[in-house]
C-alpha positions as a LaTeX table, in Angstrom:
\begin{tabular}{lrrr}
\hline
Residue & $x$ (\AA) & $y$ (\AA) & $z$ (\AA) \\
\hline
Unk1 & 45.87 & 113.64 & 94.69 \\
Unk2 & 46.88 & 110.62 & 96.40 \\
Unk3 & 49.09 & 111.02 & 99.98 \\
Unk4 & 50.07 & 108.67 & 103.03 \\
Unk5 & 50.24 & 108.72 & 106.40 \\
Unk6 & 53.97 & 109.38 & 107.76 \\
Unk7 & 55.96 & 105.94 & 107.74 \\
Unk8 & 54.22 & 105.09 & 104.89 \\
Unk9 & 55.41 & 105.75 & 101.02 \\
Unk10 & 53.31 & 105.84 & 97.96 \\
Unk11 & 53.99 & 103.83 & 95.07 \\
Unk12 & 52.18 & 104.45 & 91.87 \\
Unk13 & 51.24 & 107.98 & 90.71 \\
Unk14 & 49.91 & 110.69 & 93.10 \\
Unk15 & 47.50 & 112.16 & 90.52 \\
Unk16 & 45.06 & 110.30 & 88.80 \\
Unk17 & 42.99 & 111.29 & 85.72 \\
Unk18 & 39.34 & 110.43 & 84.65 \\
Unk19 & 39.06 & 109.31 & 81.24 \\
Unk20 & 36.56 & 107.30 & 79.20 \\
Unk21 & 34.62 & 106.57 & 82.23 \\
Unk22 & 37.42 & 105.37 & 84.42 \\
Unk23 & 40.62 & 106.32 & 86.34 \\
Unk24 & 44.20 & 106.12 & 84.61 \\
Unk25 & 46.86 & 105.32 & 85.84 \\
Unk26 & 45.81 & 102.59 & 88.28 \\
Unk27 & 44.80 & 104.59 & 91.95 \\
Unk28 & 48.70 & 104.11 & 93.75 \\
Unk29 & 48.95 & 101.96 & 97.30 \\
Unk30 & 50.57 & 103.32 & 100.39 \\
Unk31 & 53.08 & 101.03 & 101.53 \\
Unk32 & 54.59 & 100.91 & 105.10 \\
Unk33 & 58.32 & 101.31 & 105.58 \\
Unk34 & 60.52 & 99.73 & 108.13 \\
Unk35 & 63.70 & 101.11 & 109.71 \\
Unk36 & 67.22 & 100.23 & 108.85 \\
Unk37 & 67.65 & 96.41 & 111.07 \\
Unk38 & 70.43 & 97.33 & 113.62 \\
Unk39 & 72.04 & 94.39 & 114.50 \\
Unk40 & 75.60 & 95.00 & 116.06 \\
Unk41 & 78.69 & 92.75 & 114.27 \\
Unk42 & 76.36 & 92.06 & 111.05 \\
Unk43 & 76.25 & 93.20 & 107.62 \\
Unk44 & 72.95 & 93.43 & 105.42 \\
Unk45 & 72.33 & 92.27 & 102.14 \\
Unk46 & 70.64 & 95.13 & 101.20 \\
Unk47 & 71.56 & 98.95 & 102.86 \\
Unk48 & 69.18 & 101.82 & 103.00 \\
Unk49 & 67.98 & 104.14 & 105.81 \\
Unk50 & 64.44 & 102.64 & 104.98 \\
Unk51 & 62.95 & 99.33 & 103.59 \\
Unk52 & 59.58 & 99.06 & 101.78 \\
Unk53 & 56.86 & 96.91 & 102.86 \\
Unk54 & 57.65 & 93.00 & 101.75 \\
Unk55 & 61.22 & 93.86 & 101.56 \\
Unk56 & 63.75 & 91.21 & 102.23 \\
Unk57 & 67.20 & 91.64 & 103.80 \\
Unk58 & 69.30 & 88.79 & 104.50 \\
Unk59 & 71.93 & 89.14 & 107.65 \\
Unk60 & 75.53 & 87.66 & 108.08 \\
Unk61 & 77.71 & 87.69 & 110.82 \\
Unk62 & 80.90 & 89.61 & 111.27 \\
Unk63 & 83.93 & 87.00 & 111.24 \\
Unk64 & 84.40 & 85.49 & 114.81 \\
Unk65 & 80.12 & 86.06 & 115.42 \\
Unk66 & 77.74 & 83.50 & 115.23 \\
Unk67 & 73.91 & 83.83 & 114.02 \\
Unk68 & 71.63 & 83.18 & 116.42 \\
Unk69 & 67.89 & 83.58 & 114.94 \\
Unk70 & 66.54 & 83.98 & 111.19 \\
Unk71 & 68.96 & 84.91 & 108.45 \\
Unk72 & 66.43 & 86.45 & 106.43 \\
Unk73 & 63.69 & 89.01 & 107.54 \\
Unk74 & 60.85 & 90.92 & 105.64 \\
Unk75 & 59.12 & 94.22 & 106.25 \\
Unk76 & 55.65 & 93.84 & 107.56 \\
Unk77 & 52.58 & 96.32 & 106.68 \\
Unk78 & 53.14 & 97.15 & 110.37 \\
Unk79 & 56.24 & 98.34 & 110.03 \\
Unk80 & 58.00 & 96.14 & 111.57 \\
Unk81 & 60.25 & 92.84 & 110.92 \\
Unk82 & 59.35 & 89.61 & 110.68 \\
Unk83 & 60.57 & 87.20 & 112.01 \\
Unk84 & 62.20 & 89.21 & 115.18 \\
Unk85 & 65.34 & 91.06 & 114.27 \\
Unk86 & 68.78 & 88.04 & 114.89 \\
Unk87 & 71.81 & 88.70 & 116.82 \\
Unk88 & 75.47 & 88.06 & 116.30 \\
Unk89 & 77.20 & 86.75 & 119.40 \\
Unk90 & 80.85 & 86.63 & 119.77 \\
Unk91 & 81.96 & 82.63 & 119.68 \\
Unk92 & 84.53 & 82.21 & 121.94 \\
Unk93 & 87.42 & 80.58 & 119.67 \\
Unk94 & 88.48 & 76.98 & 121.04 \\
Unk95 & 91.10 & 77.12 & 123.93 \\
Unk96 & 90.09 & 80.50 & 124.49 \\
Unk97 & 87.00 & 79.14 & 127.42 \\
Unk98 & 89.26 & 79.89 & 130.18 \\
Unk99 & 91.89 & 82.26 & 129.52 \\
Unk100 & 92.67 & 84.69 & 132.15 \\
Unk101 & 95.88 & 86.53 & 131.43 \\
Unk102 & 98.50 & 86.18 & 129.53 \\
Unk103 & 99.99 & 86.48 & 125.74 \\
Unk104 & 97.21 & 83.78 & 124.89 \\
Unk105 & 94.11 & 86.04 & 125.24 \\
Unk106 & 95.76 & 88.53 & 122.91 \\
Unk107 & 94.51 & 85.57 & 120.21 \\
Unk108 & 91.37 & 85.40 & 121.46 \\
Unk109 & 90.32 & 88.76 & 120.83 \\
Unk110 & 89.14 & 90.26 & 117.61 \\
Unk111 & 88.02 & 93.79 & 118.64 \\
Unk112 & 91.78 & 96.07 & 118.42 \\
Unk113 & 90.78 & 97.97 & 121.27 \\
Unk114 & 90.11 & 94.97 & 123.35 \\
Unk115 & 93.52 & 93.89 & 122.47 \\
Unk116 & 94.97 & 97.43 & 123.47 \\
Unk117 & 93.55 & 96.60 & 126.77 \\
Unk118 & 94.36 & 93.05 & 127.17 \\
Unk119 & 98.33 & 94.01 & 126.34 \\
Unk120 & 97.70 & 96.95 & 129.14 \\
Unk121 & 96.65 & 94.41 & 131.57 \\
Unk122 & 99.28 & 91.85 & 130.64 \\
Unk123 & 101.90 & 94.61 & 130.91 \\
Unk124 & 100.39 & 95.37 & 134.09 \\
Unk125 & 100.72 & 91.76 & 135.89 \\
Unk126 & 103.98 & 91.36 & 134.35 \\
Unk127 & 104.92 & 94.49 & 136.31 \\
Unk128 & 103.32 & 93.02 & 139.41 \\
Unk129 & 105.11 & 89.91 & 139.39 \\
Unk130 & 108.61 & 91.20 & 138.92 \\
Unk131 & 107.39 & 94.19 & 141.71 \\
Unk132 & 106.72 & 90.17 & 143.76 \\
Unk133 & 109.89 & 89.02 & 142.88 \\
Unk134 & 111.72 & 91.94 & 144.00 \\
Unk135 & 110.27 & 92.03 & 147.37 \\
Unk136 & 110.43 & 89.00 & 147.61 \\
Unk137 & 114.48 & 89.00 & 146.62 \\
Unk138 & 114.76 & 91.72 & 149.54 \\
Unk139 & 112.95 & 89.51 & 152.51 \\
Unk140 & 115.41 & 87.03 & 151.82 \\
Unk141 & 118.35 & 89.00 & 151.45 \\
Unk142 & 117.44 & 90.75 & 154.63 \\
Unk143 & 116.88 & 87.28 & 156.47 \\
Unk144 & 120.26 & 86.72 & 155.47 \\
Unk145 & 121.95 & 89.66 & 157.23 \\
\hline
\end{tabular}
């Protein structure tokens, strides 16, 4: 009876039988298995919780993410991936390099809680300026008098 070492999985047939002078089926191979990639703002080609040795998973970036490294990696005998795991950064859309505040960066978001807080914060300095204005209205009404 045929068994691997943990990380590894067997493929072919645990038990093997001795007939006419040699083993049937063929003896089985341990093969190593590599964790699910985690790559944040990508989606796999191919989903499991674990990926047999020689495997192949091909990566592609959420919408608004670019691909920086491989888009295609394999599962090593070592159990790990090959070539190092990619990453999906954010690409900032054009005229969105220097927004600050404002309805504008609303647009330039894609996450919807990172719009919840950019409206807060807009809401926010809209309340400061009129708070501005107001005082503002008051110093000269009260250089008036």
């Amino acid at each position: 009876i045929y068994r691997c070492n943990k990380g590894y999985t067997l493929v072919g047939e645990a038990k093997l039988s001795c007939r006419s002078s040699h083993w049937t089926p063929e003896a089985p191979q341990c093969k190593a298995l590599c964790p699910k990639p985690e790559i944040a703002h990508a989606k796999l080609s191919v989903i499991k919780h674990q990926y047999l040795q020689s495997s192949n998973v091909t990566i592609q970036c959420d919408s608004g993410y670019e691909l920086v490294g491989p888009q295609s990696v394999t599962c090593l005998e070592s159990r790990t991936w090959y070539p190092e795991l990619p990453k999906c950064e954010w690409v900032i859309p054009e005229g969105c390099e220097h927004v600050r505040k404002g309805r504008k960066i609303i647009q330039c978001l894609l996450n919807p809680v990172d719009v919840k807080m950019a409206m807060e914060l807009y809401k926010l300095s809209l309340e400061i300026e009129l708070l501005e204005l107001q005082r503002d209205k008051e110093k000269k009404y009260t250089m008036e008098t």
